[in-house]
One Martini backbone bead per residue (centre of mass of N, CA, C, O) as a GRO file, in nm:
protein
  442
    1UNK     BB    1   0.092   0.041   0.027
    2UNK     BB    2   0.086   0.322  -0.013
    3UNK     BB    3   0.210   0.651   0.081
    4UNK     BB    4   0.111   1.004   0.178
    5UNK     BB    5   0.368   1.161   0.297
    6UNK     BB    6   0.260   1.445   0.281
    7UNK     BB    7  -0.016   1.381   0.480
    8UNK     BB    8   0.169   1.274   0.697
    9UNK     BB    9   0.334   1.551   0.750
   10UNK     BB   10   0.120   1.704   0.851
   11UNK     BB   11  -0.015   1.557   1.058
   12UNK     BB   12   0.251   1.533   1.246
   13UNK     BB   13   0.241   1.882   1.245
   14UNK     BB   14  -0.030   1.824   1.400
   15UNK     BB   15   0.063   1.742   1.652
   16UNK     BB   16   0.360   1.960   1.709
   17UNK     BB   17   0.161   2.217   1.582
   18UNK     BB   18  -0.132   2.295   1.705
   19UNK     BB   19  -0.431   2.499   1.641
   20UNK     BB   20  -0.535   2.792   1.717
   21UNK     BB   21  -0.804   2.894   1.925
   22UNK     BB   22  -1.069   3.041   1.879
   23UNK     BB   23  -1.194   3.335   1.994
   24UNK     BB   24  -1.541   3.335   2.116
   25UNK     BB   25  -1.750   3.590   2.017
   26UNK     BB   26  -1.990   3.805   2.175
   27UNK     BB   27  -2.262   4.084   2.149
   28UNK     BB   28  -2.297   4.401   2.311
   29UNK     BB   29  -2.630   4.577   2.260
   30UNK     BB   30  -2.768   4.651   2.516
   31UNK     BB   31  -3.132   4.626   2.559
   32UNK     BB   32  -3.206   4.393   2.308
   33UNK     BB   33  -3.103   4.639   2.093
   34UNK     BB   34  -3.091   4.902   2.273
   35UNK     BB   35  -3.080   5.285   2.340
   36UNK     BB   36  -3.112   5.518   2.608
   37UNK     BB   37  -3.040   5.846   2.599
   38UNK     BB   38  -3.129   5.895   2.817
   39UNK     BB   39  -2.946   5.714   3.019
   40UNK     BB   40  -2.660   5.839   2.915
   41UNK     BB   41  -2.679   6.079   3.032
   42UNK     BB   42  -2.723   6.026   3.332
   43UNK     BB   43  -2.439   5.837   3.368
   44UNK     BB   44  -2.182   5.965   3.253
   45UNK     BB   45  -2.055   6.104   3.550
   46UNK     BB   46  -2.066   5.838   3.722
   47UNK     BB   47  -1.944   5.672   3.945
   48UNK     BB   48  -1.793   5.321   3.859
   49UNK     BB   49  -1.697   5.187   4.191
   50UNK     BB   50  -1.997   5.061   4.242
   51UNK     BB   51  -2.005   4.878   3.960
   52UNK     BB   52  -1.788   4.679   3.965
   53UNK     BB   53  -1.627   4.390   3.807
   54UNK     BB   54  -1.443   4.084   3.805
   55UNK     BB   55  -1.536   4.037   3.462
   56UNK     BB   56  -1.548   4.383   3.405
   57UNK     BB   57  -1.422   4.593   3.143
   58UNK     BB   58  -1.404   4.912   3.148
   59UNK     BB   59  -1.732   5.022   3.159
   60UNK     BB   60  -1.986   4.872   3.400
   61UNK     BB   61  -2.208   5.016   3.223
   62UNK     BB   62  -2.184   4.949   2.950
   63UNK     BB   63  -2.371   4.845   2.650
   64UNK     BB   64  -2.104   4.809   2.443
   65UNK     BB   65  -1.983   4.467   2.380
   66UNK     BB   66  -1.784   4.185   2.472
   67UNK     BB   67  -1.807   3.834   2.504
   68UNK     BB   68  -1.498   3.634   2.620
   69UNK     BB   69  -1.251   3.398   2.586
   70UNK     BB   70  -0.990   3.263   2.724
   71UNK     BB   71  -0.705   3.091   2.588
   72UNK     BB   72  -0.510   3.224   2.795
   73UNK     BB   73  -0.314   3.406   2.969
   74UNK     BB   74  -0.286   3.742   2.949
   75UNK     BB   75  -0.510   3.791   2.676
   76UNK     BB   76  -0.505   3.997   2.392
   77UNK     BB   77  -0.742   4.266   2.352
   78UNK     BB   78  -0.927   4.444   2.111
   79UNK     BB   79  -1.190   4.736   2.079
   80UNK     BB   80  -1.386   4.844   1.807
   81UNK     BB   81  -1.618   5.105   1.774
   82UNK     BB   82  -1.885   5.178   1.529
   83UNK     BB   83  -2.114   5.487   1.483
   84UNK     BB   84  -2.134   5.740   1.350
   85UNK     BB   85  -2.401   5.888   1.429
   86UNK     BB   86  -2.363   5.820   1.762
   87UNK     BB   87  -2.054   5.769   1.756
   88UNK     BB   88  -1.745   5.745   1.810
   89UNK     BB   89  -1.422   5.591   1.791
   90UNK     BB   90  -1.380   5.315   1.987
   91UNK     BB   91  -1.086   5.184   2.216
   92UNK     BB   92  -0.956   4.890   2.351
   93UNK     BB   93  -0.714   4.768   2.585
   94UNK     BB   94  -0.698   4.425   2.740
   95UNK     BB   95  -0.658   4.183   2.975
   96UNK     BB   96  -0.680   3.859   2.995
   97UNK     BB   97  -0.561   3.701   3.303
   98UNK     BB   98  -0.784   3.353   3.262
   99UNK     BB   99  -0.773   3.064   3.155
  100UNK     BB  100  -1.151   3.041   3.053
  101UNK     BB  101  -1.294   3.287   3.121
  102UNK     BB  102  -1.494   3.509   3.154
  103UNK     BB  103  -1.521   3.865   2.965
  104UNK     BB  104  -1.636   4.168   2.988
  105UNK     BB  105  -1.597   4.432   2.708
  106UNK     BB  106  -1.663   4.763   2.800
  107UNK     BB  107  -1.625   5.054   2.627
  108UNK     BB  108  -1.567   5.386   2.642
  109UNK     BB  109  -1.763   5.568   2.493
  110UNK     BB  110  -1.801   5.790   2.231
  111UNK     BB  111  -2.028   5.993   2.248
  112UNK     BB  112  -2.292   6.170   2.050
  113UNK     BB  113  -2.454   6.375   2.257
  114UNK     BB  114  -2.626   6.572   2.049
  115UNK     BB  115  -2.733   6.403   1.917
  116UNK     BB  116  -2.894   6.210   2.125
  117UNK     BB  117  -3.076   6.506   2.183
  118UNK     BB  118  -3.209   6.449   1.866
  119UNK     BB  119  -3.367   6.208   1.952
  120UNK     BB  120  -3.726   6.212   1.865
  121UNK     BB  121  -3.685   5.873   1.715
  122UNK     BB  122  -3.668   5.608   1.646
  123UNK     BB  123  -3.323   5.515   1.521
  124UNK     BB  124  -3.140   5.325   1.353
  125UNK     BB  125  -2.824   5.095   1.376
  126UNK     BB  126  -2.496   5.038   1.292
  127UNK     BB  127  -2.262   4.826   1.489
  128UNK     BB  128  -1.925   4.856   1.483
  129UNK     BB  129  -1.726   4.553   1.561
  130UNK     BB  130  -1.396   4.496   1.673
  131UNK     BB  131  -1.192   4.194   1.719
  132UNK     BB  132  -0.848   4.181   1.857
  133UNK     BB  133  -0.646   3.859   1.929
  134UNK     BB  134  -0.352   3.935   1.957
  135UNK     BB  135  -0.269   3.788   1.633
  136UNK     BB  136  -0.509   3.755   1.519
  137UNK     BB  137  -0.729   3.820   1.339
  138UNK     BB  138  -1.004   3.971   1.287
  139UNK     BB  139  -1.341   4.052   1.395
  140UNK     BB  140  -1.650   4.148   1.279
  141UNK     BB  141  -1.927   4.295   1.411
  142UNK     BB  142  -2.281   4.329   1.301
  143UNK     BB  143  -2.509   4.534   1.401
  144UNK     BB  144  -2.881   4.639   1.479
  145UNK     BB  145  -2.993   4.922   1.631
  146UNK     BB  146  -3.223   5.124   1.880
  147UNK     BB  147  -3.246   5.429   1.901
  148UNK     BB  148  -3.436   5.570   2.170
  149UNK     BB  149  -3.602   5.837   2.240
  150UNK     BB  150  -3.546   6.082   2.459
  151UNK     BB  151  -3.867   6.006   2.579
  152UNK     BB  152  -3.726   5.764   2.687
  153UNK     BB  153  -3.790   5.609   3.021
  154UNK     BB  154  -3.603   5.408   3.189
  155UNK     BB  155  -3.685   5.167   3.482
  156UNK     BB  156  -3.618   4.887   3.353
  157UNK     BB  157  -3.504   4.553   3.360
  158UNK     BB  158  -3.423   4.251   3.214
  159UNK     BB  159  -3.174   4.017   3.419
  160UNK     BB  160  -3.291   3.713   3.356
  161UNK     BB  161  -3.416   3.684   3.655
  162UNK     BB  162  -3.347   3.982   3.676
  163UNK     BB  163  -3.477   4.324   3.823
  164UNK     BB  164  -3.342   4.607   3.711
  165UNK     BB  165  -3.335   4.952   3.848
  166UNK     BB  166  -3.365   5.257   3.644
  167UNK     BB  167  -3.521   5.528   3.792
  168UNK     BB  168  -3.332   5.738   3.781
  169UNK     BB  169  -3.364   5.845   3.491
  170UNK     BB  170  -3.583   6.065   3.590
  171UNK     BB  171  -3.340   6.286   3.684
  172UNK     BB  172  -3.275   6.386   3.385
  173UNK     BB  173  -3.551   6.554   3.333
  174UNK     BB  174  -3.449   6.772   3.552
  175UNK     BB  175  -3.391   7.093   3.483
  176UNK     BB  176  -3.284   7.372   3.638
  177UNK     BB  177  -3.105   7.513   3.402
  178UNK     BB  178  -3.359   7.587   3.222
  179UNK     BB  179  -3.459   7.863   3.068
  180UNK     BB  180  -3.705   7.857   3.088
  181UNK     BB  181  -3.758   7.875   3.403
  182UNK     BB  182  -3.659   8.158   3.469
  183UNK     BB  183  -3.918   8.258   3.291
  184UNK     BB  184  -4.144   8.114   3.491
  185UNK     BB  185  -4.048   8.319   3.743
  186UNK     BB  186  -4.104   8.541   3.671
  187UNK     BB  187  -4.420   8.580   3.575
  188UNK     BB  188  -4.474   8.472   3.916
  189UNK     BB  189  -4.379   8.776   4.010
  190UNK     BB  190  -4.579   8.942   3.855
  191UNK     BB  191  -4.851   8.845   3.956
  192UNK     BB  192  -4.751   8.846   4.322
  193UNK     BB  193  -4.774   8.642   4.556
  194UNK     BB  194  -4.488   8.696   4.500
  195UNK     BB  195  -4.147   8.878   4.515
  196UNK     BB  196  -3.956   8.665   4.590
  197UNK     BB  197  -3.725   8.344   4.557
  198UNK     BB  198  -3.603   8.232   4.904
  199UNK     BB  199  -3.683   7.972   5.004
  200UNK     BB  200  -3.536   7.927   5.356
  201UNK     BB  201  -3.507   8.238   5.429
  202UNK     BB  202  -3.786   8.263   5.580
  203UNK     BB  203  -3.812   8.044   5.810
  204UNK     BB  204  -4.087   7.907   5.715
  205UNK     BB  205  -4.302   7.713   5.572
  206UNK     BB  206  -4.529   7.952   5.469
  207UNK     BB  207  -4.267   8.042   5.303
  208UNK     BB  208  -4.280   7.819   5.113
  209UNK     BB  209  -4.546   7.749   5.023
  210UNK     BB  210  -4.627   8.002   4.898
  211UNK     BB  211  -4.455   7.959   4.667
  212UNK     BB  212  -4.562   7.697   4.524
  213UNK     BB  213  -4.865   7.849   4.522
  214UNK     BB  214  -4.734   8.022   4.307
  215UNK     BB  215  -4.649   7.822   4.045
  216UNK     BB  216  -4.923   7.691   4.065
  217UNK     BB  217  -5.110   7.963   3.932
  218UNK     BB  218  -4.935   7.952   3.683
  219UNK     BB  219  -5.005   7.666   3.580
  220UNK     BB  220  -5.283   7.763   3.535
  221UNK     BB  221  -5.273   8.063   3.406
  222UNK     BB  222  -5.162   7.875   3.133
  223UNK     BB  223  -5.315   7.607   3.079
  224UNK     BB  224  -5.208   7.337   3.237
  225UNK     BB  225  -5.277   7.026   3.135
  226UNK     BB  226  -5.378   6.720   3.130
  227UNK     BB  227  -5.200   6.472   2.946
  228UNK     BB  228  -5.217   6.121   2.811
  229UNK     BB  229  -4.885   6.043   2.718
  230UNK     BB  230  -4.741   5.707   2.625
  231UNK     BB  231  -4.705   5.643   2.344
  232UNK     BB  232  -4.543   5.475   2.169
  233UNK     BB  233  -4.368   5.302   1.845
  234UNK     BB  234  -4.190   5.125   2.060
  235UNK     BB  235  -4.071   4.796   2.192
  236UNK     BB  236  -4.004   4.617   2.474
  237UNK     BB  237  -3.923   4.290   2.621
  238UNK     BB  238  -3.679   4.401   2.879
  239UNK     BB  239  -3.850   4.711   2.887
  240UNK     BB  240  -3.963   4.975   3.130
  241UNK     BB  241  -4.111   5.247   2.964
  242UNK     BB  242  -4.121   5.641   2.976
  243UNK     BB  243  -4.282   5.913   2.875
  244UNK     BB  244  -4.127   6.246   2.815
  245UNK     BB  245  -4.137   6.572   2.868
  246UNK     BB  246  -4.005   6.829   2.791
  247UNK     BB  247  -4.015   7.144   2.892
  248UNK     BB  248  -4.023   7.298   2.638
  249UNK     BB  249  -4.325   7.107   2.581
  250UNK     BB  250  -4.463   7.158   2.842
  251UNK     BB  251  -4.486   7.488   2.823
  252UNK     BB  252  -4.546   7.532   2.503
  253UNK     BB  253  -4.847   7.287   2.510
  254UNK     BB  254  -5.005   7.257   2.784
  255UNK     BB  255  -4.890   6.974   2.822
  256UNK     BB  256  -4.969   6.696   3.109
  257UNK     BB  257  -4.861   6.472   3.237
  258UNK     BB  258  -4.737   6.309   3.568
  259UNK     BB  259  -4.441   6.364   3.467
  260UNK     BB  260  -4.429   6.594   3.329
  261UNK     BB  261  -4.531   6.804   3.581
  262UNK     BB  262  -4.338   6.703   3.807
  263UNK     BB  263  -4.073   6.783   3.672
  264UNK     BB  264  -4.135   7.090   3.624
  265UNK     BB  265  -4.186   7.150   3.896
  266UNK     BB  266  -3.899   7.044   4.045
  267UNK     BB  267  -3.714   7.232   3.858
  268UNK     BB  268  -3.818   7.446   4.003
  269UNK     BB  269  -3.772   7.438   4.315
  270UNK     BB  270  -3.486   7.396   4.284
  271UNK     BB  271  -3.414   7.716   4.158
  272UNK     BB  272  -3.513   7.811   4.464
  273UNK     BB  273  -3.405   7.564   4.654
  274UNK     BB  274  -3.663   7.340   4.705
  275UNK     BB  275  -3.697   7.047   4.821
  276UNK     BB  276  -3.719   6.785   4.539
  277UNK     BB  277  -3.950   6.542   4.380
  278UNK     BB  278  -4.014   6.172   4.329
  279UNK     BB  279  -4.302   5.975   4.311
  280UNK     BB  280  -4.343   5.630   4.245
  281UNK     BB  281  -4.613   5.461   4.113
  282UNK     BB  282  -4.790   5.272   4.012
  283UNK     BB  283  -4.861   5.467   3.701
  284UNK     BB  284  -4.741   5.688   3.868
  285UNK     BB  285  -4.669   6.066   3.943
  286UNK     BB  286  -4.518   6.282   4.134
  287UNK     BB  287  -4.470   6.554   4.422
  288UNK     BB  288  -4.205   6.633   4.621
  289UNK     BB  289  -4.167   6.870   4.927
  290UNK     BB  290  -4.008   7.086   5.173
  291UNK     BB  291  -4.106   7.278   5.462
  292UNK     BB  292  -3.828   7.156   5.622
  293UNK     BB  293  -3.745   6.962   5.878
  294UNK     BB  294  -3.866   6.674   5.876
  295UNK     BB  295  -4.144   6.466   5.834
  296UNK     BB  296  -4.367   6.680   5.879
  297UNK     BB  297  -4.244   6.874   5.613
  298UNK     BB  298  -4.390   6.682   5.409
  299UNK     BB  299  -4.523   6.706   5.068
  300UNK     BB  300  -4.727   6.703   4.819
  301UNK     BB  301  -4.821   6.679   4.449
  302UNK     BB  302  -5.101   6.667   4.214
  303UNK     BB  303  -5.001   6.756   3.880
  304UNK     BB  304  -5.310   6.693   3.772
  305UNK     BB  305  -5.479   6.903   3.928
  306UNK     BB  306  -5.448   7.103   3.707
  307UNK     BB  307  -5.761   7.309   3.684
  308UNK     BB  308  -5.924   7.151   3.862
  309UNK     BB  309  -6.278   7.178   3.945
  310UNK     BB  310  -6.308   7.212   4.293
  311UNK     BB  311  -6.371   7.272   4.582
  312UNK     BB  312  -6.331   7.326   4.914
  313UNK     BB  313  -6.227   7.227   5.163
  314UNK     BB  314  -6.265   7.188   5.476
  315UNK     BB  315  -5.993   7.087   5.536
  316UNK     BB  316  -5.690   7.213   5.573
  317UNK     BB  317  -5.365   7.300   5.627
  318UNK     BB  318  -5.239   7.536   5.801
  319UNK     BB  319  -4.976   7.596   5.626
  320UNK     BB  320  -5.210   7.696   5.413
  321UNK     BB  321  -5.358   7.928   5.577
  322UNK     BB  322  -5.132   8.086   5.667
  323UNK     BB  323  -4.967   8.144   5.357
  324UNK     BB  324  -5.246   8.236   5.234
  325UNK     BB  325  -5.401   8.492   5.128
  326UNK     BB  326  -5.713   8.517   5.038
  327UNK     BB  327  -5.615   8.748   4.788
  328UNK     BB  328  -5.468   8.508   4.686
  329UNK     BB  329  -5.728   8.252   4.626
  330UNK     BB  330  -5.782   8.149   4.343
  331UNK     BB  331  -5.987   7.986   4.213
  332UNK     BB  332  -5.837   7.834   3.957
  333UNK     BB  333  -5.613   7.714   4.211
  334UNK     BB  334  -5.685   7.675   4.511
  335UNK     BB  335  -5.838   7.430   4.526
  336UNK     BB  336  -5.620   7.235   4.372
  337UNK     BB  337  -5.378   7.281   4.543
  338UNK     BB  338  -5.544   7.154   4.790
  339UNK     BB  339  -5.567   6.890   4.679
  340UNK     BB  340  -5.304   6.803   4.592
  341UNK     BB  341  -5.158   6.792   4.876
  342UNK     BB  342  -5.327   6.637   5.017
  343UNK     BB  343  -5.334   6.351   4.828
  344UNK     BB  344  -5.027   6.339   4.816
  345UNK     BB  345  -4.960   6.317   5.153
  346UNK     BB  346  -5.128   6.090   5.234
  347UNK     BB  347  -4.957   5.878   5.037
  348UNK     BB  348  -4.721   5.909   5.209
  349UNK     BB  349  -4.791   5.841   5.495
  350UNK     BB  350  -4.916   5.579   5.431
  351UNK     BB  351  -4.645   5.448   5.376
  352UNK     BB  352  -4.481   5.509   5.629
  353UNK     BB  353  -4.644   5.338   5.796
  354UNK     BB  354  -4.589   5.066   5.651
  355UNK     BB  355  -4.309   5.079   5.660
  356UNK     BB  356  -4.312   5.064   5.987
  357UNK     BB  357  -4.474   4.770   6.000
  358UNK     BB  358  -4.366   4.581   5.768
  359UNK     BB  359  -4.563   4.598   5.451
  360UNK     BB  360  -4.449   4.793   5.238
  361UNK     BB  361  -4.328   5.020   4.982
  362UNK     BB  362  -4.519   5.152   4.674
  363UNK     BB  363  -4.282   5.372   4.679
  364UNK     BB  364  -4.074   5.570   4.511
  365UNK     BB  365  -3.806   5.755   4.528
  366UNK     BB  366  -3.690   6.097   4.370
  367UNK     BB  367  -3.374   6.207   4.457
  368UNK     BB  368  -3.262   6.425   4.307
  369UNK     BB  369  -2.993   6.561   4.469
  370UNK     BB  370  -2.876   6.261   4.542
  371UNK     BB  371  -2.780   6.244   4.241
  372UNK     BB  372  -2.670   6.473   4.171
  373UNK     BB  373  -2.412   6.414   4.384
  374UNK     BB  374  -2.319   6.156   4.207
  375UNK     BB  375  -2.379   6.249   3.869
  376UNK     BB  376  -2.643   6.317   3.781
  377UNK     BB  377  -2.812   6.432   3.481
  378UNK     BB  378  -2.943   6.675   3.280
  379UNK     BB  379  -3.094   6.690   3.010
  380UNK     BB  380  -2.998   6.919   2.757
  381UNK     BB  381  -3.081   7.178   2.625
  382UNK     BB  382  -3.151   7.222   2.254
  383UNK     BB  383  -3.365   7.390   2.171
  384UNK     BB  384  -3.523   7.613   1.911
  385UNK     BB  385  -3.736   7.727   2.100
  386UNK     BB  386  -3.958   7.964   2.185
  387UNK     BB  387  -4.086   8.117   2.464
  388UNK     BB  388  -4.418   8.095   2.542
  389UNK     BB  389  -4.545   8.362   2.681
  390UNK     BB  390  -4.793   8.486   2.930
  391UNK     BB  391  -5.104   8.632   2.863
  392UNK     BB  392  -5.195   8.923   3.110
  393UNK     BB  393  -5.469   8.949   2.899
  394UNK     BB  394  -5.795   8.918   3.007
  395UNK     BB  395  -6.124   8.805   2.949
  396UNK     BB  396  -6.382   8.843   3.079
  397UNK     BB  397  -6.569   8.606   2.927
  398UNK     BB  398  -6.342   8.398   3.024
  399UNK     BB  399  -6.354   8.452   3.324
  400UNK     BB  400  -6.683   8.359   3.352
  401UNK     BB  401  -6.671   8.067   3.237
  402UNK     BB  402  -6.451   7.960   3.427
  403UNK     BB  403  -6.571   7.937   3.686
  404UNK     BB  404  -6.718   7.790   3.937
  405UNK     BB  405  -7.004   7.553   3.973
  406UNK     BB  406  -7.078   7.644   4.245
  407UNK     BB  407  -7.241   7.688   4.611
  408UNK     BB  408  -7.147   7.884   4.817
  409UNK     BB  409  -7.214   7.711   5.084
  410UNK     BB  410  -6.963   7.503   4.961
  411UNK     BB  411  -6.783   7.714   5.068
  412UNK     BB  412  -6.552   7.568   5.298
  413UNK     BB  413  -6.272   7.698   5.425
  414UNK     BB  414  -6.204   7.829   5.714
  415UNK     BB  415  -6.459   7.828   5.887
  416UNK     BB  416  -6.421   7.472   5.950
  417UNK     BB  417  -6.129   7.581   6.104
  418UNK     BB  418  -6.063   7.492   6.438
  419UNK     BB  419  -5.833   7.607   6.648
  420UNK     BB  420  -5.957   7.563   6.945
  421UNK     BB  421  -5.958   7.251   6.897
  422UNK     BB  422  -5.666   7.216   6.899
  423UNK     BB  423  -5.376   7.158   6.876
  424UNK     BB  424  -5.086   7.280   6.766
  425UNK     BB  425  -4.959   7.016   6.606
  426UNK     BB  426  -5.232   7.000   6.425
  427UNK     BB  427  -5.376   6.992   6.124
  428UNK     BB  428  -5.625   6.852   6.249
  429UNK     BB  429  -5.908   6.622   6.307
  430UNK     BB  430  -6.003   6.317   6.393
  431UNK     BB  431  -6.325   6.332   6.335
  432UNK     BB  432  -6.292   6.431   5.981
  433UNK     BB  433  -6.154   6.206   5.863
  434UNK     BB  434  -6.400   6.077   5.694
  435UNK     BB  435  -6.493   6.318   5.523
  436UNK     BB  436  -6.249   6.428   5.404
  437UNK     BB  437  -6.241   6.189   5.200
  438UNK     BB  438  -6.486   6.237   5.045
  439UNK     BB  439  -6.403   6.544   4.965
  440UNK     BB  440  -6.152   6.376   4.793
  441UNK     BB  441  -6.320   6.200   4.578
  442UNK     BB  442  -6.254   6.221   4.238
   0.00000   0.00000   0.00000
C-alpha cells in the first residue's frame, strides 16, 4: 500500500503544532439591541467605583461590548466600536487575566452627546465591533440596534431572572439650569404672590408653602392642562420605559401627563432652592418637596390636578392657611392646589406607616438632590423654540367662563377648621377624618 507521505508529514506536524483556538465572541448592544438616550444622560459622569466587576473590563455601566473566554492567562484583545451618527470610534485594549474565564468588555463609548438629544424618534443604526485576539486576525461584528427617543425613560431592564431598577433616569428629565424654568418664574413674580423667591431664607414653613402655591397658580393661569400622552411607536420586551416632554414641550404645548408635570414642577423648585423630587407608585408619579427639616415637613403635590375644578375642602393643612392670604387663593388655582398637596400627602404618609409597620413601600422616592451629588445629569436643552411667555391680558367673558360651577354655601373654606378645638401641632381634628376622605374622592 503506498503511503501519501506528504499527507502523513502534515498530520504529524499538526500533532507537534495543534492549531490555534479561535476565541468565540459574543456581541453586547444595549438591552435587547436597543439604547436609550437619557439612560446615556443620566449615567454619563456617575462614579463607576460602585459598579466594578471582577470580570468586566472597561465601563462597567456600559451597554455595548463583547463577552469572550480567555484562551490562555494574560491574552490581549483589543475591541473597536463605530457607529458614525451616534458615537465616534472608540478603542479599548485590556488582557483576559485568566484562561477559560469568561470577561465582558465593555469601552467607556464616546457617544455624540448633541445626537443623541437630538433624537426625538425611535431610529436605526449598525454598530461595527471590531476585535483583533492577540495575533489572530481580526473579526468584525455588525449589529443594527434601536436609539430610542430622548423621551423614552427606562425604568426597568430584565436581566435574566433579575429586574435591575434604573428609576433613576427619571431625574436626568429634571432640568433645573433650563432657560425656560427662568423665565417661568420671572412670570411667578409679575402676577405677585409673591415678590422674590428665597428658598428656606424665609424660615417658615409657609414661606415656603406660599412659593410653591406662586408657581402652581402660574402653571393654572398657563392653562397647563392633564393630557395621558405615553405611547410610543416602538416596544421592548425586557424593558420598561415611560414617555416624558421635555421641559420646553410641556411648557410650551400647555399639555402634561403626571410625569411631564411633576418633572417641570421639581425643576422650579429646585431652581428656587426647594428640596423636591419624584414619587413613582405603579403607573402614577407625584412630586414631593420640603418646607423645613423633619418629616413632618414633607408634602406631596398632584400635578394632575392643574386646572381641576373642585370644591375647597372642609379642612385645610394649617400652614396652607396660615400661607396664603386670602386675597391671594384664586378661585382658578386655590382650590385645586389644596387638593393636590392634601391627596398627594396623604399618599406619602399612609406609606410610611406602612412601611414602619412592614408592610411594604408601593412608593418609589427620586430623590433628585442625592443623585445630582452622585453626579447624575440632567438632559440639556438643546430646543431651537421660542418660549412662549404668558399672557396677562385676561378677556372678561373668558374669565366669566372659567368660574367654577357650585354654590356659595358649599365653599367652605376657612370658617369650618377651628384652631381653638386642637392642639398646637395637629394639623387636622381626627373626628372629620371621615368626611374629609369624602370631599376628596375625585
Amino acid at each position: 500500500m503506498r503511503t501519501n507521505k506528504f499527507a502523513l508529514g502534515l498530520l504529524l506536524a499538526g500533532l507537534m503544532f495543534p492549531a490555534t483556538v479561535r476565541s468565540e465572541t459574543s456581541v453586547i448592544a444595549g438591552w435587547g439591541n436597543q439604547l436609550y438616550p437619557s439612560y446615556l444622560f443620566a449615567t454619563a459622569t456617575i462614579s463607576r467605583d460602585d459598579f466594578e466587576e471582577e470580570n468586566v473590563l472597561g465601563d462597567p455601566l456600559g451597554l455595548i461590548g463583547v463577552e469572550i473566554e480567555a484562551q490562555e492567562d494574560e491574552q490581549s484583545v483589543t475591541v473597536k466600536v463605530e457607529c458614525d451618527e451616534f458615537l465616534e470610534p472608540t478603542e479599548f485594549t485590556c488582557e483576559l487575566a485568566e484562561e477559560g474565564e469568561v470577561y465582558e468588555i465593555r469601552p467607556t463609548i464616546r457617544y455624540r452627546y448633541a445626537r443623541l438629544s437630538d433624537c426625538h424618534q425611535a431610529t436605526p443604526a449598525t454598530l461595527s465591533i471590531r476585535v483583533q485576539v492577540g495575533d489572530e486576525a481580526p473579526e468584525v461584528h455588525q449589529r443594527v440596534v434601536l436609539f430610542r427617543s430622548i423621551n423614552d425613560c427606562p425604568f426597568v431592564y430584565v436581566d435574566g431572572e433579575d429586574e435591575i431598577d434604573t428609576s433613576y433616569t427619571y431625574a436626568a428629565y429634571v432640568n433645573e439650569d433650563h432657560p425656560f424654568v427662568d423665565k417661568l418664574l420671572r412670570e411667578a413674580l409679575d402676577i405677585g404672590i409673591v415678590n422674590e423667591f428665597m428658598g428656606y431664607q424665609g424660615e417658615s414653613p409657609e414661606s415656603v408653602m406660599r412659593q410653591v402655591y406662586a408657581l402652581w397658580d402660574l402653571m393654572v393661569s398657563r392653562g397647563v392642562k392633564y393630557s395621558d400622552i405615553t405611547t410610543t411607536s416602538t416596544r421592548s420586551g425586557i424593558v420598561g420605559s415611560q414617555h416624558i416632554r421635555l421641559i420646553e414641550d410641556t411648557v410650551n404645548n400647555s399639555q402634561a401627563n403626571c410625569v411631564d408635570g411633576s418633572v417641570l414642577f421639581v425643576s422650579m423648585l429646585r431652581k428656587i432652592g426647594i428640596n423636591a423630587g419624584l414619587v413613582l407608585e405603579p403607573e402614577h408619579c407625584f412630586v414631593y418637596f420640603t418646607t423645613g427639616d423633619g418629616a413632618e415637613n414633607i408634602y406631596g403635590l398632584e400635578t394632575t390636578a392643574m386646572g381641576y375644578q373642585v370644591k375647597t375642602p372642609k379642612r385645610v393643612f394649617k400652614v396652607l392657611k396660615n400661607a396664603i392670604d386670602e386675597e391671594d387663593r384664586y378661585d382658578e388655582s386655590w382650590p385645586n392646589f389644596v387638593y393636590a398637596v392634601t391627596v398627594a400627602t396623604k399618599k406619602l404618609r399612609e406609606a410610611d406607616e406602612r412601611e414602619e409597620n412592614d408592610e411594604g413601600m408601593e412608593l418609589t422616592i427620586i430623590n433628585v438632590g442625592a443623585h445630582r451629588e452622585n453626579g447624575f445629569l440632567a438632559i440639556p436643552c438643546r430646543t431651537h423654540e421660542e418660549f412662549v411667555g404668558f399672557n396677562f391680558v385676561v378677556n372678561e367673558d373668558d374669565e366669566e367662563d372659567g368660574e367654577e360651577d357650585w354654590d356659595e354655601d358649599d365653599e367652605q373654606e376657612e370658617d369650618e377648621w377651628d384652631d381653638e378645638d386642637e392642639e398646637e401641632d395637629e394639623e387636622w381634628s381626627d373626628d372629620d377624618e371621615e368626611d374629609e376622605e369624602e370631599d376628596w374622592d375625585a
